[in-house]
N, C-alpha and C positions, 0 to 999 in steps of 0.2 A: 589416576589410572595410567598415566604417559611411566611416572615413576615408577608403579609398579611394574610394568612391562619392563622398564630397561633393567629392572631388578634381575630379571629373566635372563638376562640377553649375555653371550660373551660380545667381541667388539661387534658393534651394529655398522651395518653401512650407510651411506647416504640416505640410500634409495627407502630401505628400511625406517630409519628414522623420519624423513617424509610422509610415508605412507602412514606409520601409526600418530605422528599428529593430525595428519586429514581427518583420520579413522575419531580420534579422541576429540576433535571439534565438531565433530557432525553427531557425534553422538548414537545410540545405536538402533535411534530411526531414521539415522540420516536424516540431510535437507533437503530441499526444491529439485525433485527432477528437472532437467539440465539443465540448472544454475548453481551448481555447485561442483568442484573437484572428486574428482571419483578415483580413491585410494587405491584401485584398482585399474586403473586407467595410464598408469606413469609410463615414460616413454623417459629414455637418460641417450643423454646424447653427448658421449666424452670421442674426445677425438687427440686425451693427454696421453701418456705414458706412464711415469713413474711421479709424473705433475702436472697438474693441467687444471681444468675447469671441466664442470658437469655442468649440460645443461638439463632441465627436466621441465619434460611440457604434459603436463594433466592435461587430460580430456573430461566433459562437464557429465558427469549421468546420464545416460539414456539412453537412446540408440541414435547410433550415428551422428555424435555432437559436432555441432559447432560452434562452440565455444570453447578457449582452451585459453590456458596460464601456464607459465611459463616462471621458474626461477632459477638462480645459477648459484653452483658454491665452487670456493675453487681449493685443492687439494695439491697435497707434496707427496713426498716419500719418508718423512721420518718425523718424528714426532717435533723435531723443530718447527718443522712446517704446514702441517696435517691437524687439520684445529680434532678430527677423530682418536688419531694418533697420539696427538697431547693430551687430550682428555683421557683415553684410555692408560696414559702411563701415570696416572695417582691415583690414591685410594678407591675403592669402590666410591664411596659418597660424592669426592668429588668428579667421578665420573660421569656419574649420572649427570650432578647437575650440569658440567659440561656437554653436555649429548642434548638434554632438554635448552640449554642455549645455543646451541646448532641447529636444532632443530625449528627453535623461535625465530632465529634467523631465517632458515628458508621459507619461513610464511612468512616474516613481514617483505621479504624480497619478493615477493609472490605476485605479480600483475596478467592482468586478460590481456589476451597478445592482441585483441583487438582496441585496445585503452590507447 
């Protein structure tokens, strides 16, 4: 499902590719109201330029959570340095799967800010 959607996609963003692995792990009944990341909940906290770090803090389902997660990626300006960037300047195939390990990345990076 993640593959096929990026089939879709011209270059995806961060934010974007976050969002549809929550979406593709929870599945399309979702899990545990507020114990889980709500794909729809993302909050990006950059404060780079042209390089810098994102940070992005999920908020948990439901109303008014308290619980939130928290992961960081960090980014450049050219595809030397832009793990998106790089992925995006080779073939479609390997794009994807670069984007699907970007994306792996910010889940296993992924911690309760309360942990």
């Amino acid at each position: 499902q993640y593959i096929a959607w990026l089939a879709t996609q011209d270059c995806p963003s961060y934010k974007s590719l976050l969002r549809k692995a929550l979406e593709v792990i929870q599945g399309s009944e979702g899990l545990g109201y507020g114990s889980t990341p709500d794909p729809e909940r993302i909050h990006e906290i950059n404060d780079g330029d042209y390089q810098g770090t994102i940070v992005f803090v999920i908020g948990a389902k439901g109303y008014q959570p308290d619980t939130y997660w928290s992961t960081t990626v960090y980014y450049g300006s050219c595809s030397g340095c832009d793990a998106i960037e790089a992925a995006w300047d080779y073939g479609r195939t390997d794009s994807m799967e670069g984007m699907y390990a970007i994306a792996l990345n910010m889940m296993q990076g992924m911690r309760r800010t309360d942990d």
